[in-house]
C-alpha positions, 0 to 999 in steps of 0.5 A: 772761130775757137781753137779745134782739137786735132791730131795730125801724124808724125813717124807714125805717133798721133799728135794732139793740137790745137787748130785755129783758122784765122781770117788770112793767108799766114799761120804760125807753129807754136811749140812749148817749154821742156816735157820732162819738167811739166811743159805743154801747150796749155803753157802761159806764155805758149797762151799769150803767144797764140793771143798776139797772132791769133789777133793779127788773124793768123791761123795757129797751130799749137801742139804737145810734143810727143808723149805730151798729154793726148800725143803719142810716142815718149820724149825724144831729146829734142830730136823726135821733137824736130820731126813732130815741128816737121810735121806740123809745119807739114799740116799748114802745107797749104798756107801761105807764109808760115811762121815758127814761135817756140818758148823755152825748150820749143825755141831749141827745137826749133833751132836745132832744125831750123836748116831743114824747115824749109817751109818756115818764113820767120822764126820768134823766140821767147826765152830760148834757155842758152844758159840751160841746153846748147845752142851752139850749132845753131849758126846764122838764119836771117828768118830769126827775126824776134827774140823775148828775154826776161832781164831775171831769166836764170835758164835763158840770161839776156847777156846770152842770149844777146851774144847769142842773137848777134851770131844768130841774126844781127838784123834780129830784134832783141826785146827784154822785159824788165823783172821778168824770169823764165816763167813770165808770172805777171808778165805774159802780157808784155809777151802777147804785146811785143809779138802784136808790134811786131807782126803789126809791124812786119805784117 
């Protein structure tokens, strides 16, 4: 099957995604890079994050956030983006086991709501820019399981994050791609590979 444009609602705004059914019971929620500064689900490394659970065969979900492309409403500051993450998190209500994988501004949307996710099994984040915005009430979620840094990443610095990451979850793998930046140019492959070992691993 190809990804099926869809909308599913959220506090009343229509919200444009992009919907795969995958072969099994497990989906995933995939969230994208900062709206104010050209972010959306069309991303490269939102891309190659699809790629690695829609090969494991999960059924995927990316979206724009509101006032992203087809999405209505306007930038909510990070907080209409956790009741749109709520909300699509609400439309795989059906599935089984749901992962959360956000890139950039999406891995601190998703932390920021992390404690009202309930439905989220497992959260993946790939570059979740500690040096850029405040993590900082994110606290211990043992559902933190993979994080992706970049060793020339200036918004999200690997020695952050890892500091980051043992107050997040000690349990939680720390994967660091050499000669990458924020913007992973030449190296979403790298991404699509770790997240693939990882469910390979982790089912």
């Amino acid at each position: 099957m190809a990804e099926e444009r869809i909308f599913f609602p959220s506090e009343g705004l229509r919200i444009e995604g992009l919907l795969e059914e995958g072969a099994g019971e497990k989906a995933v929620v995939i969230t994208h890079p900062h709206p104010l500064y050209g972010g959306d689900m069309h991303n490269n490394v939102v891309e190659a994050m699809t790629a690695a659970y829609r090969k494991a065969g999960y059924t995927t979900l990316r979206f724009n956030f509101r006032g992203v492309g087809q999405s209505e409403g306007q930038y909510g500051e990070g907080i209409g983006e956790q009741k749109d993450v709520e909300a699509a998190l609400a439309f795989l209500r059906a599935k089984g086991g749901i992962d959360l994988a956000g890139y950039s501004f999406g891995a601190w949307v998703i932390g920021l709501g992390l404690e009202r996710y309930d439905s989220a099994e497992r959260v993946i984040m790939v570059s979740p820019p500690v040096t850029f915005i405040d993590f900082s009430s994110l606290g211990y979620d043992p559902r933190i399981r993979l994080v992706i840094a970049g060793s020339h990443d200036e918004f999200g610095r690997p020695d952050m994050i890892q500091e980051m990451v043992m107050k997040w979850n000690p349990e939680a793998i720390l994967e660091t791609i050499q000669g990458a930046d924020h913007f992973y140019w030449g190296k979403t492959g790298e991404v699509q590979e770790i997240i693939g070992r990882f469910l390979e691993k982790e089912g």
